[in-house]
N, C-alpha and C positions, 0 to 999 in steps of 0.2 A: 504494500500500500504506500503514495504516496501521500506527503504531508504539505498542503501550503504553508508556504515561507514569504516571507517580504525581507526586503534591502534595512534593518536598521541603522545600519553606521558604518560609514569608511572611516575608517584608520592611518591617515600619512605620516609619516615621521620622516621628517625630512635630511634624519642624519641615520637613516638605515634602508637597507635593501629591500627587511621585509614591511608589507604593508599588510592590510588587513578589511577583509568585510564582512560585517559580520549579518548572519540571516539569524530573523525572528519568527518563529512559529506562527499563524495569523490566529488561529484560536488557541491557542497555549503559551505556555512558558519558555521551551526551548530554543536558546541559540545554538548559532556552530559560528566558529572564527572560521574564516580561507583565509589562508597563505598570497597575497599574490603581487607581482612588480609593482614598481611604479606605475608605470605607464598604462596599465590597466586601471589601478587604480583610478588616475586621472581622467580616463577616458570612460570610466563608469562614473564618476563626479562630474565632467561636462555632458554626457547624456541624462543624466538626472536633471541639472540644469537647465537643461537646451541652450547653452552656449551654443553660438554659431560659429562654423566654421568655413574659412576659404573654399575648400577643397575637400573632397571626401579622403577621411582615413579608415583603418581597416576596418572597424564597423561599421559605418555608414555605406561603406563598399560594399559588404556581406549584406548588408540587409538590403539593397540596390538588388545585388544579386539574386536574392532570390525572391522577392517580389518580379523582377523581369524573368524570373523561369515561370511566374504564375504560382508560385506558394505562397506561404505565410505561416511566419513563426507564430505555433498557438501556445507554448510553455516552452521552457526548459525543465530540466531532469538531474539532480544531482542523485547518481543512482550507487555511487560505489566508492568504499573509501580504500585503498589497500597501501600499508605502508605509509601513510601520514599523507598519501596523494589522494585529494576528490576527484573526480571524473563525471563528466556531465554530458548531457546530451539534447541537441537542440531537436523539438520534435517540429515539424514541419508539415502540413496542411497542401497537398495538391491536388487539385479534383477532389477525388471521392476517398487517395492514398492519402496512410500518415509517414513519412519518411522520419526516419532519425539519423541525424547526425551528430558522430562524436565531437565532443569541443572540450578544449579547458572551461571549469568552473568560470574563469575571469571570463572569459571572451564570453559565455551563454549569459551570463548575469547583466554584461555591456548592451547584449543584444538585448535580453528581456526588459531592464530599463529602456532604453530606449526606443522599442514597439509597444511598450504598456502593458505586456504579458506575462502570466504569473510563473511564479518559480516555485517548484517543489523539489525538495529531496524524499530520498526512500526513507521509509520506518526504520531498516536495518541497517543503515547510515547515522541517523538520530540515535539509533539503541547503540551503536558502536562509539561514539561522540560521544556519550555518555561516559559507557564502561571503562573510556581514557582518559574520563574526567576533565571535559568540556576538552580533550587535545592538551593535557595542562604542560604540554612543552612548548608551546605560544605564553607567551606574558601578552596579553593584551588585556590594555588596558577598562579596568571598571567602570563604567558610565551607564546610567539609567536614562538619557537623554538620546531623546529619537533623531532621526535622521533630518536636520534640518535644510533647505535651500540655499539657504544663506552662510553658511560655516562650511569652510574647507578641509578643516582639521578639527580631528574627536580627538577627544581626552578625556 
C-alpha cells in the first residue's frame, strides 16, 4: 500500500554537500529525510516557487517531454529503500496505459512539485524509516515549521 506524503521542508546548508527534504504523511504523523544535492534541492525550491526561468533546465525539459509524447505525470512512487538509497518512480498516464518510470527520489519530487501531483511512498518504506529510527545517520535538523514560500533555508 501506498501512503500520501507532501513536501514539508527543504533543508540547504550552504556549507555542506548534503541537503535535505523532508516528506510528511498527509493524514499522519510520519516523516522520512532524503539525502539529496544541491542543485536538486534548489531546483525543487524554484518549482515550489515558480521562479521563472530563461530557458528550460532539466525538469522543465522532462516535463516538456512528456506532455509532447501525450502523457502526464499523475504521482510519483517512492517505493524502495535498500542500503540508505530511496528509489522512486515516476508513474505516467498515456491513453488508457500507466507507464512507470525509474527516477531518483530528487528529480520525481522536482517533477511532482512542479505539475501539482501527489507523492506517495510504500508502507514498507515508512515501516523500514522507522525501524532505523527516522534514518538517525542524517542529523537533520528539528523544526515543526511547515514548508513556507517565502524562506529558502529551514532550521
Amino acid at each position: 500500500m501506498d501512503v500520501q506524503m507532501t513536501l514539508s521542508r527543504i533543508l540547504i546548508g550552504e556549507m555542506s554537500d548534503a541537503q535535505f527534504i523532508e516528506l510528511s504523511e498527509v493524514d499522519g504523523s510520519r516523516r522520512i529525510p532524503i539525502v539529496v544535492g544541491v542543485a536538486e534541492a534548489f531546483a525543487i525550491e524554484r518549482r515550489i516557487k515558480g521562479v521563472p526561468i530563461p530557458r528550460p533546465l532539466t525538469h522543465e525539459l522532462l516535463s516538456s517531454v512528456i506532455v509532447c509524447l501525450g502523457a502526464r505525470l499523475s504521482r510519483v512512487v517512492i517505493h524502495d529503500l535498500c542500503d540508505g538509497t530511496f528509489y522512486a518512480m515516476l508513474v505516467l498516464e498515456q491513453g488508457s496505459e500507466e507507464v512507470q518510470v525509474d527516477a531518483r527520489p530528487s528529480d520525481a519530487i522536482a517533477l511532482a512539485v512542479g505539475a501539482d501531483v501527489p507523492i506517495f511512498v510504500s508502507e514498507h518504506v515508512l515501516m523500514e524509516v522507522a525501524a532505523d529510527g527516522g534514518l538517525s545517520d542524517f542529523e537533520v535538523p528539528e523544526s515543526d515549521e511547515p514548508l513556507d514560500d517565502d524562506d529558502s533555508e529551514w532550521t
